[in-house]
C-alpha positions as CSV (number, residue, x, y, z in Angstrom):
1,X,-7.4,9.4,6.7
2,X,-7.7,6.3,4.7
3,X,-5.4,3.7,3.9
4,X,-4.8,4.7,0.4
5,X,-3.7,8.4,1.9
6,X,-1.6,6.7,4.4
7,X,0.9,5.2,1.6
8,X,1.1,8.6,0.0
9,X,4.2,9.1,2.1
10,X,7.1,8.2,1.4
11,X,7.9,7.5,4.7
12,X,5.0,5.5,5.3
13,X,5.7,3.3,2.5
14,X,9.4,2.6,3.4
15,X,8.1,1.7,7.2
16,X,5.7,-0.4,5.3
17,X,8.5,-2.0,3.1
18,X,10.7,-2.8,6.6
19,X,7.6,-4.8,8.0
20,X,7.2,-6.7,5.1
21,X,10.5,-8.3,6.1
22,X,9.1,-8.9,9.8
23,X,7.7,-7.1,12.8
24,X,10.0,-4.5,14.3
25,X,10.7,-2.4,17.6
26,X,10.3,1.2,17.1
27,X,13.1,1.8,17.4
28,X,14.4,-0.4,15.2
29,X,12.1,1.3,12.4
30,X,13.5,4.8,13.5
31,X,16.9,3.3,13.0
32,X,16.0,3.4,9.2
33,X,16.0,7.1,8.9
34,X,17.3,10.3,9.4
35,X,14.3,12.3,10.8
36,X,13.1,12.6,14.8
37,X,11.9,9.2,16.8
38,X,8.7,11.5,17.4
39,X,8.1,12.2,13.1
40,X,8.4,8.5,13.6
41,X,6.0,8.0,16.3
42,X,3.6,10.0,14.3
43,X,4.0,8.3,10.9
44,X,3.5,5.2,12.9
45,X,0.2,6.1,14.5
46,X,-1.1,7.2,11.4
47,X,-0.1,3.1,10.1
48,X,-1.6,1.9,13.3
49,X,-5.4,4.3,12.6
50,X,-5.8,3.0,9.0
51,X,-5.3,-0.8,9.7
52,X,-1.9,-0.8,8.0
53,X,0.1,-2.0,11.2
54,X,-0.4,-3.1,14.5
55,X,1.4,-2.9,17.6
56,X,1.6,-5.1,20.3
57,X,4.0,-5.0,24.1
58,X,7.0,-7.0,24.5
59,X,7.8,-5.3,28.2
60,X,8.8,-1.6,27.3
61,X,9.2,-2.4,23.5
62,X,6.6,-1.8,21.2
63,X,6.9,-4.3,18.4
64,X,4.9,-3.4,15.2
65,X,4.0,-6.4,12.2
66,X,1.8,-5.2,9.4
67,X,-2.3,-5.5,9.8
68,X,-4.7,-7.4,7.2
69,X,-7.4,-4.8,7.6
70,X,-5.9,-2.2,5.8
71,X,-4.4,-4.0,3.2
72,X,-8.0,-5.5,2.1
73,X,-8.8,-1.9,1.5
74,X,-5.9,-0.9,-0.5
75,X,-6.9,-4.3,-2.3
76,X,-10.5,-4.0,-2.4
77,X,-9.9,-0.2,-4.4
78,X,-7.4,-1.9,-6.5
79,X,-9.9,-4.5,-7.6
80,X,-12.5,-1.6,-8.6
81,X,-10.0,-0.2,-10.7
82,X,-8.4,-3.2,-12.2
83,X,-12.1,-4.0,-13.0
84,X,-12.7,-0.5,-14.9
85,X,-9.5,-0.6,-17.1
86,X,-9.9,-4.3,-18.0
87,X,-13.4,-3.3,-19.6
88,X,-12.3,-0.4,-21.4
89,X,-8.9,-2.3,-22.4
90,X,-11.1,-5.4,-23.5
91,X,-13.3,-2.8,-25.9
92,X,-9.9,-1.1,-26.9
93,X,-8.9,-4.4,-27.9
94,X,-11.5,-5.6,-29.8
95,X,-11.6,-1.9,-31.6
96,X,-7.9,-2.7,-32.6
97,X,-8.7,-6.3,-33.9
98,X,-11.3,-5.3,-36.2
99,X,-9.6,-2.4,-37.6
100,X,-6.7,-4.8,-38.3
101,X,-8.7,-7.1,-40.2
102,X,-9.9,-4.4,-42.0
103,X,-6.5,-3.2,-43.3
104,X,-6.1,-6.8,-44.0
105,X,-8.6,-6.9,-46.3
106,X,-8.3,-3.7,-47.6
């Protein structure tokens, strides 16, 4: 799974949303909803193997703060697209100038 899969979940993406606030216990992140500590666990492992979180040990605690790796993926695929509409969108306008002055002249 990929990074871009990973936020497809809902779930994901509200974890995701709690760490943009600051890193937080498990626990803590379970706290937030109303499904098992292990549907948890999972939806955090799945974070942690596509470099959207990290994890480290505080004693028994596992605290979890969001991880650049992933992020520069979700970015990089964002740039690729933003690239692709901006070129078509720049043609689109330029279509839509021309045929304006047209109708202006018209």
């Amino acid at each position: 799974m990929n990074a871009l899969d990973a936020i497809s979940d809902p779930t994901r993406r509200k974890i995701l949303e709690l760490l943009f606030e600051g890193e937080m216990g498990a626990g803590e992140i379970a706290g937030h909803f109303d499904i098992s500590n292990a549907a948890i666990s999972q939806h955090l492992k799945v974070l942690r193997e596509t470099n959207l979180i990290q994890v480290r040990a505080d004693g028994q605690r596992r605290i979890h703060s969001l991880d650049y790796r992933g992020w520069k993926e979700i970015q990089d695929w964002l740039d690729r697209a933003k690239s692709f509409w901006e070129s078509r969108l720049d043609v689109l306008e330029k279509e839509l100038r021309a045929n304006k002055k047209k109708k202006e002249r018209g």
